[in-house]
C-alpha positions as CSV (number, residue, x, y, z in Angstrom):
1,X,0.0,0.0,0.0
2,X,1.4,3.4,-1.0
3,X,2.3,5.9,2.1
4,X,0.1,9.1,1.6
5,X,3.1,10.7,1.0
6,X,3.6,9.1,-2.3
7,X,0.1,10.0,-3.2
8,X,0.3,13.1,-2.5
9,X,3.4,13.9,-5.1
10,X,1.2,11.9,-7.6
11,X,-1.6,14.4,-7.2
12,X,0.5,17.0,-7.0
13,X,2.4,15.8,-10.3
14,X,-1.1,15.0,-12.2
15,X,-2.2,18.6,-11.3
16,X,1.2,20.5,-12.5
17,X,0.7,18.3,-15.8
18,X,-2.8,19.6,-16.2
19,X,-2.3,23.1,-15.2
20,X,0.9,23.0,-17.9
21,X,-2.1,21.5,-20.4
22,X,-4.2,24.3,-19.4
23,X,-1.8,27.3,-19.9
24,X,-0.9,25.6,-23.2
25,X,-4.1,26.3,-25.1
26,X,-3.5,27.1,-28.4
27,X,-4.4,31.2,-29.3
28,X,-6.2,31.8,-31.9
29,X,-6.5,35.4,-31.7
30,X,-3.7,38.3,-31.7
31,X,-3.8,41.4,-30.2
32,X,-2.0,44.1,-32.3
33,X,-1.2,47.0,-29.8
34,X,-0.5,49.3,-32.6
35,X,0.7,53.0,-32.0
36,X,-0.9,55.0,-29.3
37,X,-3.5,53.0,-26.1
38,X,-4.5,57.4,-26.0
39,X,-8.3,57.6,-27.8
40,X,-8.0,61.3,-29.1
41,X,-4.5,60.4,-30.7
42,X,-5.9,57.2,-32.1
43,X,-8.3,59.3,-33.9
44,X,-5.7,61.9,-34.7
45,X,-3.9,59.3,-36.5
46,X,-6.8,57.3,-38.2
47,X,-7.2,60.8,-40.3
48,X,-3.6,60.9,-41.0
49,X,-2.8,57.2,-42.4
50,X,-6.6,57.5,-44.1
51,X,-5.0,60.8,-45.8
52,X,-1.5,59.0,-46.6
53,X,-3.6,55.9,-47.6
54,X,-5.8,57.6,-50.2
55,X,-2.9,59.5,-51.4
56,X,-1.0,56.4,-52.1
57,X,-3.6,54.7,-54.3
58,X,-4.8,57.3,-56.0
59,X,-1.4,58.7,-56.6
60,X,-0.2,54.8,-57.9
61,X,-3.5,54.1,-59.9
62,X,-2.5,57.9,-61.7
63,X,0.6,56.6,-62.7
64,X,-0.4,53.4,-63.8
65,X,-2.7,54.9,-65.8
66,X,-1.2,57.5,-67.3
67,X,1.4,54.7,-68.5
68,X,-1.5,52.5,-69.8
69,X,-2.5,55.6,-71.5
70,X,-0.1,57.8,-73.3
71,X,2.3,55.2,-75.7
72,X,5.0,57.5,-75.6
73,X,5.8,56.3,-72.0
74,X,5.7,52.8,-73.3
75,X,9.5,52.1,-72.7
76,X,11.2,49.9,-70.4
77,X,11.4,52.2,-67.3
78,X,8.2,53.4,-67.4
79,X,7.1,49.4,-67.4
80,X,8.9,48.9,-64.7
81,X,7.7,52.1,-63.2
82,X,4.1,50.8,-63.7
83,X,5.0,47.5,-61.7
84,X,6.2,49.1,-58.8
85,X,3.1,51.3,-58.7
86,X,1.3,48.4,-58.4
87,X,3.7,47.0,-56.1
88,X,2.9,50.2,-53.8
89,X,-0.8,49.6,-53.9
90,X,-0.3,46.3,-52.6
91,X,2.1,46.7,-50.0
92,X,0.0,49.9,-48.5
93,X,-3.3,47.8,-48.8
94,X,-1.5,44.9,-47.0
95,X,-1.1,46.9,-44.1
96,X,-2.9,50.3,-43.8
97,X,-6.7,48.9,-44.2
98,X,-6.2,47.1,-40.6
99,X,-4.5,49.4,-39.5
100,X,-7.4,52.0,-39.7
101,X,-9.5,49.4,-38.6
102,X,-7.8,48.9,-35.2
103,X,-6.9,52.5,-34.6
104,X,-11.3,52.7,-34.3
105,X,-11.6,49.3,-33.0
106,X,-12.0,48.9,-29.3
107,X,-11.0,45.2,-29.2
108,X,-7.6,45.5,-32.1
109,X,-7.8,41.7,-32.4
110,X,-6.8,40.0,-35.7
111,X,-6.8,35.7,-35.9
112,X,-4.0,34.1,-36.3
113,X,-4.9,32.6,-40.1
114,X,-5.3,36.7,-40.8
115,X,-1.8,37.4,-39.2
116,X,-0.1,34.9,-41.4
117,X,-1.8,36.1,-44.3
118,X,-1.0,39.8,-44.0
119,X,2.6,38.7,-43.3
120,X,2.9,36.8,-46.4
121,X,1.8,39.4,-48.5
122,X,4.0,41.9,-46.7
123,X,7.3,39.7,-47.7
124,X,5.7,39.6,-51.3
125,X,5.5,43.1,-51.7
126,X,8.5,44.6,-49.7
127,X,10.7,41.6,-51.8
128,X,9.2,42.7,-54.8
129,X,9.6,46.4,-54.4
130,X,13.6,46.0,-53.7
131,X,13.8,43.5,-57.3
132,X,11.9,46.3,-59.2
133,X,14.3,49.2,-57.8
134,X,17.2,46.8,-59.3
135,X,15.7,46.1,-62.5
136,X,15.2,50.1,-62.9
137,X,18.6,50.5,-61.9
138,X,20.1,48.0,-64.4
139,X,17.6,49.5,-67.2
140,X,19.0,53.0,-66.5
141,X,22.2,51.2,-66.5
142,X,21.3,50.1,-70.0
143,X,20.6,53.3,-71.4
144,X,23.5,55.5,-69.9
145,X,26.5,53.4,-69.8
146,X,25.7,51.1,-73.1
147,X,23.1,53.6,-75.1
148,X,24.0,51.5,-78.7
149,X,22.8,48.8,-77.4
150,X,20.0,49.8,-75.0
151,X,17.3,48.3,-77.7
152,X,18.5,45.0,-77.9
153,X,19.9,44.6,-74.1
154,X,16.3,46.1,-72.9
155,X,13.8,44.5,-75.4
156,X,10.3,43.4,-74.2
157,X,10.7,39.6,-73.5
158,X,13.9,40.9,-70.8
159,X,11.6,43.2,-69.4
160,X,8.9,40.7,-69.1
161,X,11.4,38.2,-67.6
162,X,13.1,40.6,-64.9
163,X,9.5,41.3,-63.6
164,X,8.5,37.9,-63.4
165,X,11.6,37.3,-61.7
166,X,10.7,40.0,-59.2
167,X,7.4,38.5,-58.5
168,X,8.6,34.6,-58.6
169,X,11.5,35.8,-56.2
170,X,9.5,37.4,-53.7
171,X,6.6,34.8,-53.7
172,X,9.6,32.1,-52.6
173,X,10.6,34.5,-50.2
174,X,7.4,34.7,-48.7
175,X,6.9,30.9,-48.7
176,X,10.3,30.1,-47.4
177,X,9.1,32.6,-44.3
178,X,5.8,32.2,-44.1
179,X,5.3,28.2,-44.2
180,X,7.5,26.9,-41.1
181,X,5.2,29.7,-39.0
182,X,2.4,27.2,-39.6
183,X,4.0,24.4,-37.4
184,X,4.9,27.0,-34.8
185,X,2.3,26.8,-31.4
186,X,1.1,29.8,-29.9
187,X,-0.3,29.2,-26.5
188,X,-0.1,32.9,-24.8
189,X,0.7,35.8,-24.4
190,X,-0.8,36.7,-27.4
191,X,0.0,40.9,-27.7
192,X,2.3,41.7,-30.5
193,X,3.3,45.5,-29.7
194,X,3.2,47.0,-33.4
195,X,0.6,48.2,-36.0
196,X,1.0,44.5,-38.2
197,X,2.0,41.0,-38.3
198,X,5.5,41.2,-39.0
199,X,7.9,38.3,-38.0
200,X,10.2,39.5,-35.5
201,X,7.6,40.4,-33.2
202,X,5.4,36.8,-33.6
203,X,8.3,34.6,-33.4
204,X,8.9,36.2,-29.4
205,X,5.1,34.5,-28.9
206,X,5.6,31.4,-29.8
207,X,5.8,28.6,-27.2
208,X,8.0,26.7,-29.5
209,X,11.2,26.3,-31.0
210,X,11.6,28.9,-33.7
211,X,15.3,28.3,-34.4
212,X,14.6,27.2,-37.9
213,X,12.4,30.6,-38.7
214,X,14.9,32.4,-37.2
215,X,17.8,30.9,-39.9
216,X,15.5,31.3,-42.7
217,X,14.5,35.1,-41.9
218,X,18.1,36.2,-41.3
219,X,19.3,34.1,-44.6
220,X,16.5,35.5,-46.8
221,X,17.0,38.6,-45.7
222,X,20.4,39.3,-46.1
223,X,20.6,37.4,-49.4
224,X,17.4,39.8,-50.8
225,X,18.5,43.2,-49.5
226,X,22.0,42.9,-50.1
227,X,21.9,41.0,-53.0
228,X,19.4,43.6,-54.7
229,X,21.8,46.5,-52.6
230,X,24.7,45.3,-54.5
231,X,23.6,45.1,-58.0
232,X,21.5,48.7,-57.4
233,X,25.0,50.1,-55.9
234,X,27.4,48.7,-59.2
235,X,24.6,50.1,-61.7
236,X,24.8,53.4,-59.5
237,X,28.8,53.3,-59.6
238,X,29.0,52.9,-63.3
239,X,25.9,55.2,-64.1
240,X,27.8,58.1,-62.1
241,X,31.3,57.4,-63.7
242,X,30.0,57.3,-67.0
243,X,27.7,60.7,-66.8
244,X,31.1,62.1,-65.0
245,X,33.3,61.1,-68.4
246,X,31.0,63.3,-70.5
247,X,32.4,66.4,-71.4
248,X,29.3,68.9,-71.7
249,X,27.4,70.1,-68.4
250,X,24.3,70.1,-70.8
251,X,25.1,66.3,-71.5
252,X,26.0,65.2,-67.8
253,X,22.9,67.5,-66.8
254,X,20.5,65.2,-69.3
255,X,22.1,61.8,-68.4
256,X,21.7,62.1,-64.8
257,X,17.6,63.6,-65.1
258,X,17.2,60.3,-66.6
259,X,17.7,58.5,-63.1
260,X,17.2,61.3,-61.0
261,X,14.2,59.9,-59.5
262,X,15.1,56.6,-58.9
263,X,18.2,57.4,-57.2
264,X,16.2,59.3,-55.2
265,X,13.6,56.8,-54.6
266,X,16.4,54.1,-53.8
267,X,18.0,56.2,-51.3
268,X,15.7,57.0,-49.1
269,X,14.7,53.5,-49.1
270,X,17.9,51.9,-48.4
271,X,18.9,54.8,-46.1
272,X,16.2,54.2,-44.0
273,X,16.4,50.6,-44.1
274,X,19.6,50.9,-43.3
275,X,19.4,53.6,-40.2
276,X,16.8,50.7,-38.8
277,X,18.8,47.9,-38.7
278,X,22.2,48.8,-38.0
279,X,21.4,51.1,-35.3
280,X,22.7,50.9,-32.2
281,X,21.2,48.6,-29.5
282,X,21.8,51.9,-27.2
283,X,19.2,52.9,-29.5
284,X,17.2,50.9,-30.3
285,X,13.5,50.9,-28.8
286,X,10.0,50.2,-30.2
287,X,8.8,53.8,-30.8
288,X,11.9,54.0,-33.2
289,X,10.9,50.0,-34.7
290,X,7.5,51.1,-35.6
291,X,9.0,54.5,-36.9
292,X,10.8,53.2,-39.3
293,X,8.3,50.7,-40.4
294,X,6.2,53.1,-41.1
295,X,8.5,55.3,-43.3
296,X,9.3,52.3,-45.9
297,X,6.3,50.2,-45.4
298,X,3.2,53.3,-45.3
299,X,5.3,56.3,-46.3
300,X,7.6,55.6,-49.2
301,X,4.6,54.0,-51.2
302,X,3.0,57.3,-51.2
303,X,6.3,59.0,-51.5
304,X,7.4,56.7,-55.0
305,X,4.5,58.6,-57.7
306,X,5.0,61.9,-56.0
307,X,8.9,61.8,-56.8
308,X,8.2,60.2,-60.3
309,X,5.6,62.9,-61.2
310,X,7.3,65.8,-59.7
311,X,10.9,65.1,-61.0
312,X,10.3,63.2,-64.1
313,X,9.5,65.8,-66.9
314,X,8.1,62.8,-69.7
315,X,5.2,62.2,-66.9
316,X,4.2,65.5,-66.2
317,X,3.9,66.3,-70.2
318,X,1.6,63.2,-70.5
319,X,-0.6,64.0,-67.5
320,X,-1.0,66.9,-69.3
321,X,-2.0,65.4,-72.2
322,X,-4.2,63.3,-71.0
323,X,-6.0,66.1,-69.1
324,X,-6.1,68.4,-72.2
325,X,-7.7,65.6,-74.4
326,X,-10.6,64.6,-71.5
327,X,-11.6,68.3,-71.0
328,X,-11.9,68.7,-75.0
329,X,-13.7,65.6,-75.3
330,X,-16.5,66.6,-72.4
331,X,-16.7,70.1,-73.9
């Protein structure tokens, strides 16, 4: 017969188990904290992102269309141009529609299925909007450092290609990132302190091993960005010292309108991604996370037709084109 001593640690063994079952029950619901827990600033900023949201679509959809439209921007860099408009679209309506949905909600709960979901389309489109800076980069590449042969090196079934490589690319990525979180458990706490599902922030909730996501993140990741960093950085170098090797101010003026914009574009994308993730732990905090995700993932979609309208002189001549012939045709 067994001392009540021994039953005792049997019960009180049984009862850890169950309580360990208990606090193991699967979550099937995410809370995303987002920016501010202050009502009147919530409000303040579901006016602002509406603003920068509306701004960013229409601004895109202009572009797009005005490319459809006018077949004298039917060249290589305006195709590429229209595919990271639409790029744009999709990143900011991966994120920003939730986002203005919490920021009025009074219970900012998204499931889990949706969390993955919005994370896979936010490695699509942010993998995706680094290969189409690249491809631009090579094209204007093309066309300043190797002019003769521009026609031939940038015909439409290389075009077609490098933009199906974009896409192709970044849909692995997504997979490669995206599938192993489906065999991840999440059993509590279930708060993920930004505005959307991104990775970093859902593999500190998981309740099991997440070495394996954590390998193929930081591979992917550094094989994408500075992979496409590289080759936009060696197109740069020999755009700059072939536009220096021309003679005429008029001529180096020209050469360098022609990429003007999307150096400017690429910078501020790469500067920023940059300033984020080599800062300084010293520095680092979560006010300055979700800062910087909102400048490249919110802000420089909105920012990308704004530069290429304003700066590129071919766009702005067949807006206003396009306007002149819809005002004559509904007079």
């Amino acid at each position: 017969m067994e001392s009540p001593l021994t039953l005792i640690l049997i019960i009180h063994i049984l009862a850890g188990h169950y309580l360990e079952m208990e606090n193991h029950t699967t979550v099937t619901e995410l809370i995303l904290l987002g920016l501010s827990s202050d009502k009147q600033i919530q409000i303040l900023l579901f006016f602002v992102f509406l603003v920068i949201y509306l701004i960013t679509v229409v601004g895109n959809t202009v572009i797009m269309l005005v490319i459809r439209a006018d077949s004298n921007l039917h060249t290589p860099m305006y195709f590429f141009l229209f595919h990271l408009s639409l790029v744009d679209i999709c990143y900011s309506s991966t994120i920003v529609p939730n986002m203005l949905v919490n920021l009025l909600a009074k219970h900012k709960t998204i499931s889990v299925n949706a969390c993955f979901t919005q994370m896979f389309f936010i490695f699509l489109s942010a993998s995706c909007e680094l290969f189409m800076l690249s491809a631009m980069a090579y094209d204007r590449y093309a066309a300043i450092c190797n002019p003769l042969h521009y026609a031939r090196t940038m015909n439409k079934r290389v075009c077609r290609q490098l933009v199906g490589a974009s896409w192709t690319i970044g849909l692995i990525h997504s997979l490669v990132n995206t599938v192993p979180v489906f065999k991840l458990h999440f059993c509590g706490p279930n708060e993920i302190g930004h505005f959307s599902c991104e990775l970093p922030p859902l593999l500190t909730l998981s309740c099991t091993e997440a070495h394996t996501n954590k390998t193929a993140l930081l591979s992917s990741a550094i094989l994408i960005s500075f992979g496409t960093f590289l080759l936009t950085l060696v197109s740069y170098i020999c755009i700059i010292s072939t536009i220096l090797r021309i003679h005429s101010a008029e001529g180096r003026r020209k050469a360098f309108s022609t990429c003007s914009s999307h150096l400017l574009v690429v910078t501020f994308l790469y500067v920023t991604a940059f300033v984020q993730y080599m800062k300084s732990s010293y520095v680092s905090s979560l006010v300055l996370d979700k800062f910087f995700s909102i400048q490249y993932s919110i802000l420089t979609p909105m920012l990308n037709p704004i530069i290429y309208s304003l700066k590129n002189k071919e766009v702005k001549m067949a807006l206003g084109r396009i306007l002149k012939l819809s005002i004559s045709q509904s007079v």
